[in-house]
Structure formats: structure tokens, C-alpha cells
N, C-alpha and C positions, 0 to 999 in steps of 0.2 A: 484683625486690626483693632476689633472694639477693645478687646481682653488685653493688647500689646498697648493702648493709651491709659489702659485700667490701670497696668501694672506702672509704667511711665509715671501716671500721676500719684500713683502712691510713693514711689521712690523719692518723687519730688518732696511730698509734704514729710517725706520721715525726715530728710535732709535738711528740711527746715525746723524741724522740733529737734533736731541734733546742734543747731546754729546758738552757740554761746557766747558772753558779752562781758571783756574783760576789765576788772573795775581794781582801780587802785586800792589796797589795807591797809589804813594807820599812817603813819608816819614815816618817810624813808629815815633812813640811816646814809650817812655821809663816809664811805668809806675811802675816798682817796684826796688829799688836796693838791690843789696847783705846787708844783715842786719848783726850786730855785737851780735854775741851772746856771747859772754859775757865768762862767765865760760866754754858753749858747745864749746866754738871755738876750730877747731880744730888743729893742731901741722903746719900746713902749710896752711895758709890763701888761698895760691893761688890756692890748690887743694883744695878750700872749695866752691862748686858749686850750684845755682840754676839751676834744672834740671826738670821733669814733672809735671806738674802741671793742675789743672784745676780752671773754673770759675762756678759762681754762682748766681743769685741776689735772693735777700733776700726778707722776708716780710716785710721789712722797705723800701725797692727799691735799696737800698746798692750794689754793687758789691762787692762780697767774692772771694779771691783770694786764693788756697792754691799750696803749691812747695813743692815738695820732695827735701831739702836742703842732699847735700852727704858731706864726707869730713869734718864733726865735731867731736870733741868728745868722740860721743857715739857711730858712724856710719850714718845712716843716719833718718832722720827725718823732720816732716812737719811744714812748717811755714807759717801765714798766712798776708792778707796784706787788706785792703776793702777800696773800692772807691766812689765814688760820680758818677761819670763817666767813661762809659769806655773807653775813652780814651782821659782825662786829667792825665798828671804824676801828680808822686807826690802821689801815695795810703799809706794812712796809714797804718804804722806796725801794727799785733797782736799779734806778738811774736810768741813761740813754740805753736803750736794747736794741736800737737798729736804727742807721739812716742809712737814706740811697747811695747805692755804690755806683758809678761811671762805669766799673769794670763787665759789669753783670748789665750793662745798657740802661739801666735806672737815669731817672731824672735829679741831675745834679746842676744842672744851667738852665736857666739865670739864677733858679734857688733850688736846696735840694725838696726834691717831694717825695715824699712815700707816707701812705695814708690806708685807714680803715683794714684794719686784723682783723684776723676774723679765724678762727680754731676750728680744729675738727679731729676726733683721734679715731685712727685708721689701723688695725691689727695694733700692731709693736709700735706704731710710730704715733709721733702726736705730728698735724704738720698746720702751719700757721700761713694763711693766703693774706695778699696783701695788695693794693696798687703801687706803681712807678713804671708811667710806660708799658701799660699793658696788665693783666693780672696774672702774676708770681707767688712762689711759693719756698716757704723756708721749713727745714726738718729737726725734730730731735726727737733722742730717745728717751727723754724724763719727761717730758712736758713743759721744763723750765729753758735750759739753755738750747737756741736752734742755729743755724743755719744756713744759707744757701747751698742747691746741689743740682746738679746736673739731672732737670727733669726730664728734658727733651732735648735734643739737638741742639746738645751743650751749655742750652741757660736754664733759668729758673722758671722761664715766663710758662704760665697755664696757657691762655690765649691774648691775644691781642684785641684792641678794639670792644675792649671791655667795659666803658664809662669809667664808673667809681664805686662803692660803696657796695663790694663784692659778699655775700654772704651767702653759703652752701646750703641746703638742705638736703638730706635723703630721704627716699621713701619707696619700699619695695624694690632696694637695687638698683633704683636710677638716682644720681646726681642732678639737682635743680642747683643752676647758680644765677641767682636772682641779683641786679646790679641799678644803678641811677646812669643815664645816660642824658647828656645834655646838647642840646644842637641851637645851631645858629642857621638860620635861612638869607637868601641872597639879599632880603630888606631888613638883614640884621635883627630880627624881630628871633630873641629866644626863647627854647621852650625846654621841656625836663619830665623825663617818663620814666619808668619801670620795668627792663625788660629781665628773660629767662633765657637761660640755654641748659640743655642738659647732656649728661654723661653717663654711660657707665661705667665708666672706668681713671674714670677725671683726666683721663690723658685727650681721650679722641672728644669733641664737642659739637654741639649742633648751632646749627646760627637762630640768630637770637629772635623772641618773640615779645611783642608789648604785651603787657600783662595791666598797666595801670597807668592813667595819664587824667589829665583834666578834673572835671569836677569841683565839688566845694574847697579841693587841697589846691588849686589852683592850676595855671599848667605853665609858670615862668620856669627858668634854672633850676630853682633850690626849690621846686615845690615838691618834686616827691623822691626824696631824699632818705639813706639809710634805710634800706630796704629790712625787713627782718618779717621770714616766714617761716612758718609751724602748723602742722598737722595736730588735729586734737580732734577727738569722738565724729569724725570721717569727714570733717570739714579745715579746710586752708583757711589761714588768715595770714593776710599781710599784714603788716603795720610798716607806715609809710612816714616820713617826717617832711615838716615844710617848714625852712628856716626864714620862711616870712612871716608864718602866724605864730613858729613857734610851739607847733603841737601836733602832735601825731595821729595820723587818720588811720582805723583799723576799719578792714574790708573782711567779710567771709562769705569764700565760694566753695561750690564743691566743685570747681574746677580750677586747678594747680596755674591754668594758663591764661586766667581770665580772671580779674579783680575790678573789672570796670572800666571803661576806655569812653572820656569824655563824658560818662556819667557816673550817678552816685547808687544805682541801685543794690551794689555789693555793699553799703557802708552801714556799719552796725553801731559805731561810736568813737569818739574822739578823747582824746588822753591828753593832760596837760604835760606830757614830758617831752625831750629830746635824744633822739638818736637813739633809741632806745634798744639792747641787747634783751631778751628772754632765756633763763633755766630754769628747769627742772629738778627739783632736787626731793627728793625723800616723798614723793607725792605733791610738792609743795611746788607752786608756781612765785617765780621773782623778776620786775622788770625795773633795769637801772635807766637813768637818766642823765645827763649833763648838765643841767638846770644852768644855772651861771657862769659854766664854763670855767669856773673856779675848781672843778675838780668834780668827782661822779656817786651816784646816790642810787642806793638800792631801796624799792618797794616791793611789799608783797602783793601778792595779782589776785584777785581772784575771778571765780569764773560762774556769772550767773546765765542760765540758762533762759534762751529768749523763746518766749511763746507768739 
């Protein structure tokens, strides 16, 4: 028992000299701007928002950009943008790449909504998850143009009962899909957490667990919002966004299932950006932003090591 707490408490503290602390580089770059849509635009330009989004690269080596635009219209819908690089401005537009369809059971009454992409490339396919009435999934074989197919039991939907702000992780063969859920209680009093479900095989799923709730990110609707989680030198971080302060709470645990539930002891540091996506590229860490809602901005990250 003595030699089983010896070992216990050494694992602990390597875990903790493994715990890194992610800090903004330089200047972002400004790579995509609010685009004019035209006929969709909607009754007040100014509440017309780029808001969650994800990235992509393609089998041409492109970066594929797509945004949950709100505030048009028809309500809200995805716009896409593909680059050269990621991070020279200046991505060209592709225009609308996707609103909800009625046919596929999507919410298209009272407005349409489909919201928060989110990529993943799977053998041969690249396949793009998304919300409208549940979380869905669209397919292609370039990584540019996708979609809708027959996942399961003739629709697109992954699962039901999914909140929002759907974002995958793997690791070791299991599917982590970490999500924002927001409830209302019988005294109307709201609240807004962080839960997981996982897969292996992204078809079959487990029900969900809270991973992050309360704390200095607060615990109304939008406090812990845009979920985005990553594995780095054997420790989880979330990074969680609250669209009341405005800035992102990063947690690290070395448990995938737990980031702190009503308190702050997993929280390593706070980020001034929004909604914010992470890649990987060439050894290089990069985290965008939404800043003004005027369109989306990449920084580079880096990663200092906490003692």
C-alpha cells in the first residue's frame, strides 16, 4: 500500500511538470472579412456576425475555411472562405456552402439554423459535423465540396440531444465529442455546461458526461461556450469561451472527463480571444479568433511550460 501511494504520488507530480501554458505570439493576421451577401443580408448589417467556425486542408493542400454567419436573412447559415496559407490574409470567398434543409429534418422554422463546423479527415473521406436539430454530418472526397448522406437510418443526424458547439477529438481509438449544453430550470433560472460523449466508431455513442461548468467562466447560457479540446505531452486542455466576458478559459487535466465542475482548480490561464479553433501545423501551434465578429484572425500559440 505504502510503495502503491509512492508510485500514485509520483505520477501525480510528473503530470504536473508535464502541465503547459498557452500564450498568445505577435500579432494575429486577419484572414477572412465579413462578406456581403447580397440578397441574404440581413435587416441590420451590424448584427450580421461571423461566429464558429472551423478549418480544414484539403486534397489539393488548400485551406477550407467554413463560419456559422448569424444575422441574415434567413437566420443563420455557413459560409465558406479557402486559402493558400494559413496564415496569409486575404482567403478567398466561396460564398454560401450550406443552409438547413427541412428535407433532412434541419431547422428551417421560424429561421433557418445550422451552426458550428467542425472537420475531421477519416481514411478517404474528409467529413464535416455540424448542428440543426441534433448533430449531423456532411461527406466529401476532396475536403472542399461535401454533402449530406445517409449515416444512419436514412439521415445525416450523429445523435440527438446534442446542445451546440459540437467538436471531435480522438485519442487512442476512442472518439471524444465534447459539446455546450444549455438548460432552463422550472424557475427559469439558466445555466450552460460542457459535456463529452464518446465513440468508437462515431456511429454507436455513450451518453453524455459534464466535464466543465461554473467557476470564474461563470455558469449562465453562453458561459461555457465553443468547446475545443487537445491532447499535448499527456495532459487535456479545454479551452472553453464565455460570450459574456468575452474570453476564453483554458483548463488542464489529465483526465479527458473532468475540467472542473463548479470550480477553478483545473484553470491554468485565460486568453483574450473568441471561439477559438487550434492547429497543428509543421510543429507549429496556431489559435484563431473572432475578435469583432467582422470576420476571423489567426495567432500563433505558444506553449510555456508550468512549474
Amino acid at each position: 500500500m505504502v510503495l502503491l501511494c509512492i508510485v500514485l504520488c509520483i505520477f501525480h507530480a510528473c503530470n504536473q511538470d508535464l502541465t503547459q501554458v498557452p500564450v498568445l505570439s505577435g500579432e494575429p493576421v486577419k484572414i477572412c472579412e465579413l462578406p456581403d451577401l447580397d440578397s441574404l443580408n440581413g435587416p441590420d448589417l451590424k448584427r450580421q456576425h461571423v461566429v464558429d467556425h472551423g478549418f480544414i486542408r484539403a486534397g489539393d493542400g488548400s485551406w477550407q475555411l467554413w463560419a456559422c454567419m448569424r444575422g441574415t436573412a434567413v437566420g443563420r447559415l455557413l459560409y465558406g472562405w479557402q486559402g493558400k496559407s494559413l496564415t496569409e490574409a486575404g482567403w478567398l470567398p466561396h460564398g454560401v456552402v450550406a443552409r438547413a434543409d427541412a428535407s433532412w429534418d434541419e431547422v428551417t422554422v421560424p429561421e433557418e439554423k445550422i451552426q458550428a463546423p467542425y472537420f475531421i479527415r477519416q481514411d478517404s473521406a474528409w467529413l464535416c459535423f455540424y448542428n440543426s436539430n441534433g448533430f449531423r454530418v456532411m461527406r466529401s472526397d476532396d475536403g472542399i465540396n461535401y454533402r449530406r448522406f445517409h449515416f444512419r437510418d436514412g439521415t445525416n443526424l450523429v445523435f440527438d440531444k446534442a446542445g451546440r458547439d459540437v467538436m471531435i477529438m480522438e485519442d487512442e481509438g476512442l472518439y471524444y465529442a465534447y459539446s455546450t449544453i444549455s438548460t432552463v430550470s422550472r424557475d427559469n433560472w439558466r445555466s450552460g455546461f460542457i459535456v463529452v460523449r464518446t465513440s468508437k466508431n462515431i456511429l454507436d455513442w455513450s451518453d453524455y458526461t459534464i466535464v466543465s461548468q461554473g467557476g470564474i467562466g461563470g455558469n449562465g447560457p453562453v458561459s461555457a461556450e465553443s468547446p475545443f479540446v487537445l491532447k499535448k505531452g499527456g495532459m487535456y486542455y479545454l479551452f472553453r469561451s464565455s460570450s459574456w466576458t468575452g474570453k476564453c478559459y483554458v483548463y488542464a487535466s489529465d483526465d479527458p472527463y473532468n475540467f472542473g465542475v463548479n470550480n477553478d482548480s483545473k484553470l491554468i490561464t485565460m486568453l483574450p480571444v473568441k471561439a477559438p479553433e487550434l492547429i497543428q501545423l509543421d510543429g507549429q501551434w496556431y489559435i484563431s479568433d473572432i475578435a469583432d465578429f467582422t470576420g476571423i484572425r489567426i495567432y500563433r500559440l505558444e506553449w510555456i511550460l508550468k512549474r
